[in-house]
LUMKOL-259741 format. One record per atom (N, C-alpha, C, O): x, z, y; atom name; residue in three letters. Coordinates in Angstrom, 2 decimals. Last residue first. Example, Ala and Ser with C-alpha at 12.3 -4.5 7.8 and 13.67 -1.06 7.14 Angstrom:
BEGIN
+---------+---------+---------+-------+--------+
:      px :      pz :      py : atome : residu :
+---------+---------+---------+-------+--------+
:   12.85 :    7.08 :   -2.25 :     N :    SER :
:   13.67 :    7.14 :   -1.06 :    CA :    SER :
:   12.90 :    7.87 :    0.03 :     C :    SER :
:   13.41 :    8.04 :    1.14 :     O :    SER :
:   13.19 :    7.80 :   -5.69 :     N :    ALA :
:   12.30 :    7.80 :   -4.50 :    CA :    ALA :
:   13.20 :    7.80 :   -3.30 :     C :    ALA :
:   14.24 :    8.46 :   -3.32 :     O :    ALA :
+---------+---------+---------+-------+--------+
END
This chain:
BEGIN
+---------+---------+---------+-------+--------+
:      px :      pz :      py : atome : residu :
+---------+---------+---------+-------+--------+
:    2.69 :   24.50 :   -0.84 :     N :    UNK :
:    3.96 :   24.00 :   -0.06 :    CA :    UNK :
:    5.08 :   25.04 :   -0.57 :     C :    UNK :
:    6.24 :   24.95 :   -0.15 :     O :    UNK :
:   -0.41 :   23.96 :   -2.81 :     N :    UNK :
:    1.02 :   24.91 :   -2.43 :    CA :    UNK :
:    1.86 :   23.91 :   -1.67 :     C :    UNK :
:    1.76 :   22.69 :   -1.83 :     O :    UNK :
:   -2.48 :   21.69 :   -1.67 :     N :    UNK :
:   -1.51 :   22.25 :   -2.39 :    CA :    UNK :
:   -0.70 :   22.56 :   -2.22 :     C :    UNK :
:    0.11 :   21.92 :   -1.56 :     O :    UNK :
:   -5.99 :   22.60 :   -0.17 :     N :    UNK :
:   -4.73 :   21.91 :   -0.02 :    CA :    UNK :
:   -3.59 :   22.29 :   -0.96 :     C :    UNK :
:   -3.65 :   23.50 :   -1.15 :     O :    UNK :
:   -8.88 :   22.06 :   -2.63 :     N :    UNK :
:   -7.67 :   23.10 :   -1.64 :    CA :    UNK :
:   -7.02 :   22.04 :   -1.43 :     C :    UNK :
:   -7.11 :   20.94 :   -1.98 :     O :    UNK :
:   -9.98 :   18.46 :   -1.52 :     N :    UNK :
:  -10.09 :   19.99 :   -2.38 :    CA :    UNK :
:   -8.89 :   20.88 :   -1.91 :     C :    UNK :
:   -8.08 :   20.55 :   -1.04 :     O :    UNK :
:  -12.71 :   16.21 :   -0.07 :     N :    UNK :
:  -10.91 :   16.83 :   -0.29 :    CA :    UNK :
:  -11.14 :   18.38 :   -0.84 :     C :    UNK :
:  -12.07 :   19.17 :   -0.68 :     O :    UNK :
:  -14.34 :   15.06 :   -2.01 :     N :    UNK :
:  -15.03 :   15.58 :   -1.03 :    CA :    UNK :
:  -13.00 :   16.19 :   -1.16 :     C :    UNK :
:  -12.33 :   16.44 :   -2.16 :     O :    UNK :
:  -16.04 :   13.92 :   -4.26 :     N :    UNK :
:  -16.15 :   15.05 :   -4.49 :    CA :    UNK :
:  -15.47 :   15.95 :   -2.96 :     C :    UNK :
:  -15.83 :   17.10 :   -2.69 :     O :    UNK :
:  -16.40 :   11.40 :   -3.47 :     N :    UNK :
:  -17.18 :   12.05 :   -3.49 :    CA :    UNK :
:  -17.43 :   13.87 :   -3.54 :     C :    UNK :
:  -18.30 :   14.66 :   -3.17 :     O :    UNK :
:  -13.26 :   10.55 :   -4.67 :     N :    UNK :
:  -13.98 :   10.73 :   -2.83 :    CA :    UNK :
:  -15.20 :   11.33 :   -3.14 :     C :    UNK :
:  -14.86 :   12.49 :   -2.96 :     O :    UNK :
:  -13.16 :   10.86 :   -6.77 :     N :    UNK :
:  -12.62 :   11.61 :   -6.40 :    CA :    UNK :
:  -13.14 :   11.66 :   -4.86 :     C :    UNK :
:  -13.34 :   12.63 :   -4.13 :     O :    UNK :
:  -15.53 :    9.41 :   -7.90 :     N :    UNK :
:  -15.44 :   10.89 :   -8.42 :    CA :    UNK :
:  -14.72 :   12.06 :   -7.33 :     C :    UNK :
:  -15.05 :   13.20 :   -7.02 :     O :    UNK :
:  -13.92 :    6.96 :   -7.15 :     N :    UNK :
:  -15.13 :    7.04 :   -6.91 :    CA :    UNK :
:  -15.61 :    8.79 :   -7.01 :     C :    UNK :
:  -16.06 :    9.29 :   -5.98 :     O :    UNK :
:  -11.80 :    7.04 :   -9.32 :     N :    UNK :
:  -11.47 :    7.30 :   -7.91 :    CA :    UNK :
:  -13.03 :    7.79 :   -6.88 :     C :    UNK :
:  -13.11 :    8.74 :   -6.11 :     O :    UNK :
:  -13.64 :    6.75 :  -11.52 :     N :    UNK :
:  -12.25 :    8.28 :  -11.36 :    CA :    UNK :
:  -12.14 :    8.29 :   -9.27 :     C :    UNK :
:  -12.32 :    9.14 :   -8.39 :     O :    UNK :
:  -14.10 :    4.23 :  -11.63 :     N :    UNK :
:  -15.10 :    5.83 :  -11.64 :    CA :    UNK :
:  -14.78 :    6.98 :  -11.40 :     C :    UNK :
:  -15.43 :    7.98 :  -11.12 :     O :    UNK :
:  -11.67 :    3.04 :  -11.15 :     N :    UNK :
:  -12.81 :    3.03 :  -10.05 :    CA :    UNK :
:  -13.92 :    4.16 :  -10.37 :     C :    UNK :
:  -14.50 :    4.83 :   -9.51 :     O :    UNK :
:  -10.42 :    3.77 :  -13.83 :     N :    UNK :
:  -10.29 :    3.88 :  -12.29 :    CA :    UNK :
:  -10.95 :    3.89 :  -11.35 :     C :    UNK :
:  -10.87 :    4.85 :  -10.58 :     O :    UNK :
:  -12.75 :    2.48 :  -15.52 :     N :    UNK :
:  -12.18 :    3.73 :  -15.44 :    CA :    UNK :
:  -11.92 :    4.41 :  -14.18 :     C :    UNK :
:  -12.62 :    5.22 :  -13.56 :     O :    UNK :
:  -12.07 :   -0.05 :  -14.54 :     N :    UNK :
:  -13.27 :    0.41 :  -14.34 :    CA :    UNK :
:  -13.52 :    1.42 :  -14.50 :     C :    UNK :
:  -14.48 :    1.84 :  -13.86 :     O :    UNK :
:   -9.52 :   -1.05 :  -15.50 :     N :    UNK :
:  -10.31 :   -0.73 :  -14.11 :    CA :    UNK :
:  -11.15 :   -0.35 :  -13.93 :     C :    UNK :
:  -11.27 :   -0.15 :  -12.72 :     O :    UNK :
:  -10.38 :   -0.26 :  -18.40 :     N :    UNK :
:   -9.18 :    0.70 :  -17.55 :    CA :    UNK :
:   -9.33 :    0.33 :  -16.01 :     C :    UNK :
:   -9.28 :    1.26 :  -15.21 :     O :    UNK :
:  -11.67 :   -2.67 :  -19.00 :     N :    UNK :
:  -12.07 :   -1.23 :  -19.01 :    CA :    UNK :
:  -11.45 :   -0.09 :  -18.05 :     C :    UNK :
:  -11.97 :    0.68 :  -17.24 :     O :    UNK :
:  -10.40 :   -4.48 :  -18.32 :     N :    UNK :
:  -11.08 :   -4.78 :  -17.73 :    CA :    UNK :
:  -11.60 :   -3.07 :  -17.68 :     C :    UNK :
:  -11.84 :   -2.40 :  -16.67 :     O :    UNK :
:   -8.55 :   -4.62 :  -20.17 :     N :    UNK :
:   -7.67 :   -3.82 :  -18.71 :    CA :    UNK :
:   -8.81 :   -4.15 :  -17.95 :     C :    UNK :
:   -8.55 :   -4.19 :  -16.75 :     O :    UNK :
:   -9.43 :   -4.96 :  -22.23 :     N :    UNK :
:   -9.07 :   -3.53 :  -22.55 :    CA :    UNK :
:   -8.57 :   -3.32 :  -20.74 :     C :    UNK :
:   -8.32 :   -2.25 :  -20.19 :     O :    UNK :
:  -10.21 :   -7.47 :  -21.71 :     N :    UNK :
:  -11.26 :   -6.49 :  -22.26 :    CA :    UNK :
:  -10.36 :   -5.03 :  -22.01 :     C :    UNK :
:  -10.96 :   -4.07 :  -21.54 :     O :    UNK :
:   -8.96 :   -9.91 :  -21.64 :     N :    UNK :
:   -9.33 :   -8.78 :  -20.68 :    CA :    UNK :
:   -9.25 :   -7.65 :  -21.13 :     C :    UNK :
:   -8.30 :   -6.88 :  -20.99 :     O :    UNK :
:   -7.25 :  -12.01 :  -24.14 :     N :    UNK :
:   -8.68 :  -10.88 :  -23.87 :    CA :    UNK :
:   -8.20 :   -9.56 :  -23.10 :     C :    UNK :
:   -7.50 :   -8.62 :  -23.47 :     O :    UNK :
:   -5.79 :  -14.84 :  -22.69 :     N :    UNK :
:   -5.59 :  -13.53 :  -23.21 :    CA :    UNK :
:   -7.03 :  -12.72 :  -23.45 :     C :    UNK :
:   -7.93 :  -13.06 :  -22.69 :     O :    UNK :
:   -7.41 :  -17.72 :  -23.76 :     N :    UNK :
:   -6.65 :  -17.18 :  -23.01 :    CA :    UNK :
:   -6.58 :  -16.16 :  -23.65 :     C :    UNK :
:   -6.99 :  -16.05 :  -24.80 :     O :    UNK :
:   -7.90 :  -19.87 :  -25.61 :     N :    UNK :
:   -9.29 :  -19.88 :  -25.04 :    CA :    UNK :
:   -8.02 :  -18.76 :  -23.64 :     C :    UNK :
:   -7.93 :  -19.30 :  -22.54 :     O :    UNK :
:   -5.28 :  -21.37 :  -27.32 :     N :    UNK :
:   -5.80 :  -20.29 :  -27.17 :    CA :    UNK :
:   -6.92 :  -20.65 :  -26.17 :     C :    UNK :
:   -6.91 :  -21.83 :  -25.84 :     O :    UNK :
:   -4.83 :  -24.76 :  -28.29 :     N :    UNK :
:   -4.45 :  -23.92 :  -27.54 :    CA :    UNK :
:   -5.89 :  -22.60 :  -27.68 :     C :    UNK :
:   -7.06 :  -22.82 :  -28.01 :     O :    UNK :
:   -5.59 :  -26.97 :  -30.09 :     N :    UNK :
:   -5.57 :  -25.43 :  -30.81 :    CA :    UNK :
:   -4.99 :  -24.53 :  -29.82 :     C :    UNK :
:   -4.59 :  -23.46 :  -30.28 :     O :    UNK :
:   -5.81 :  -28.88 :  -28.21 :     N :    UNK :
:   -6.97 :  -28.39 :  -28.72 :    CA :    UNK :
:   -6.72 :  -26.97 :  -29.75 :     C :    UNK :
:   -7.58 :  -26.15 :  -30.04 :     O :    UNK :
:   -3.90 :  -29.69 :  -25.03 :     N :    UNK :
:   -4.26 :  -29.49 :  -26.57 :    CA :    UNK :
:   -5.17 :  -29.04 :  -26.99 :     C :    UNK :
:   -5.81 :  -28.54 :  -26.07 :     O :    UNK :
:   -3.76 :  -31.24 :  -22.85 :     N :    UNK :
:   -4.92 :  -31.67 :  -23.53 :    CA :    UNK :
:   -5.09 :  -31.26 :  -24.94 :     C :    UNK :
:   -5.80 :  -31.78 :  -25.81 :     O :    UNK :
:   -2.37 :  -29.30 :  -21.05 :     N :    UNK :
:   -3.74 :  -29.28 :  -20.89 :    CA :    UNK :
:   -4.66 :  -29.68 :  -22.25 :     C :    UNK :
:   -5.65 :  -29.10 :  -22.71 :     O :    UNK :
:    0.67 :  -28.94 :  -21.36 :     N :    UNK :
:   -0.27 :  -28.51 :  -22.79 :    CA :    UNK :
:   -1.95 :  -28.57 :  -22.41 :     C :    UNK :
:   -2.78 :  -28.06 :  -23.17 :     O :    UNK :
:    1.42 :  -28.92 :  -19.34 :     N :    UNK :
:    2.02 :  -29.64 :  -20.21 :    CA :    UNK :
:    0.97 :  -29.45 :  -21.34 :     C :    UNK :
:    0.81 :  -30.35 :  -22.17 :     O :    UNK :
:    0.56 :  -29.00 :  -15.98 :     N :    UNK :
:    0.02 :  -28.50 :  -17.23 :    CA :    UNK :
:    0.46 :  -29.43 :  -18.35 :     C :    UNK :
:    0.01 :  -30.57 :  -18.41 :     O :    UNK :
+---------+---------+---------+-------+--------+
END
């Protein structure tokens, strides 16, 4: 760590937006097992 002891270094990136979008996902996917397999699709 070349830059441990600086002090105007950043705190890090903000999550926030890919913290959402997993959590999206997981409600989506969650949605999708519950809901149980659906027709099968055309062949």
């Amino acid at each position: 760590m070349a830059f441990a002891g600086r002090r105007d270094a950043p705190d890090g990136p903000d999550f926030t937006v890919l913290k959402r979008l997993a959590r999206d996902q997981l409600i989506y996917l969650l949605e999708q097992v519950s809901a149980g397999p659906g027709p099968s699709p055309p062949r």
